[in-house]
C-alpha positions as CSV (number, residue, x, y, z in Angstrom):
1,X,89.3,93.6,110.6
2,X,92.8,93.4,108.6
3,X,93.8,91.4,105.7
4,X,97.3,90.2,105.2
5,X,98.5,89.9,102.0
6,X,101.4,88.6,100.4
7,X,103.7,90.5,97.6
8,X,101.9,89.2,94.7
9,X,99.0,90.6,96.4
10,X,97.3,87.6,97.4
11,X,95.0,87.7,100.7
12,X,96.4,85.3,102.6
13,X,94.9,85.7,106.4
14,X,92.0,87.4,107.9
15,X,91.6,88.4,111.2
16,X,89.6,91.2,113.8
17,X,93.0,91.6,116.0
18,X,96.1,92.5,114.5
19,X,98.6,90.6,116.6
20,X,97.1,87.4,115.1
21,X,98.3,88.8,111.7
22,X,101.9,89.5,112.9
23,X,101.6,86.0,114.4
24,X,101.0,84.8,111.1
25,X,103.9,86.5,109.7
26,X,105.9,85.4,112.3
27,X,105.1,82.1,112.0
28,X,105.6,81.5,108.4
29,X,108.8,83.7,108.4
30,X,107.3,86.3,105.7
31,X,110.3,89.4,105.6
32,X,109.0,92.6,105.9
33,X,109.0,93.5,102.2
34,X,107.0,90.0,101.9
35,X,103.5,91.3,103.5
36,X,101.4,94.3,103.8
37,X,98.6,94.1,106.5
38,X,95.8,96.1,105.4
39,X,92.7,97.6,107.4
40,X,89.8,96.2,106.1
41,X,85.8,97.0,106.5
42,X,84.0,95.7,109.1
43,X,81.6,94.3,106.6
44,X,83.8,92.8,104.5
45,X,82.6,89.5,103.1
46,X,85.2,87.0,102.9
47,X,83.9,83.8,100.8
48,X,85.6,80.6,100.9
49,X,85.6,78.2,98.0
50,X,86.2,74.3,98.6
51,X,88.0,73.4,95.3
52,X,88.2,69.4,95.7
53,X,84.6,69.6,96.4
54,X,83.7,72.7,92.8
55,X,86.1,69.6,90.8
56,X,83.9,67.1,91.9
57,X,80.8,68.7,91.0
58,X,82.6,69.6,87.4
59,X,83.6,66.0,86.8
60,X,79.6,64.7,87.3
């Protein structure tokens, strides 16, 4: 699994195959000194938060 991360060190795609990840870079034009792709644990947990949904739930 890799992780690619932008400068600021913020994950910013996850995939098992690493030609997605260059894809990605690819795609959004990110220079080489823009992104570091990372090796990541198989077992990593990657959790996803739905932010409109955590504001609604605040607001109630």
């Amino acid at each position: 699994m890799y992780g690619l991360y932008d400068k600021e060190g913020m994950l910013r795609f996850v995939d098992a195959d690493k030609d997605a990840c260059i894809a990605y870079v690819e795609l959004f034009e990110l220079g080489p000194t823009n992104y570091c792709l990372m090796d990541l644990a198989d077992d990593t947990k990657i959790k996803a938060t739905n932010l409109d949904q955590s504001q609604e739930e605040n607001n109630n």
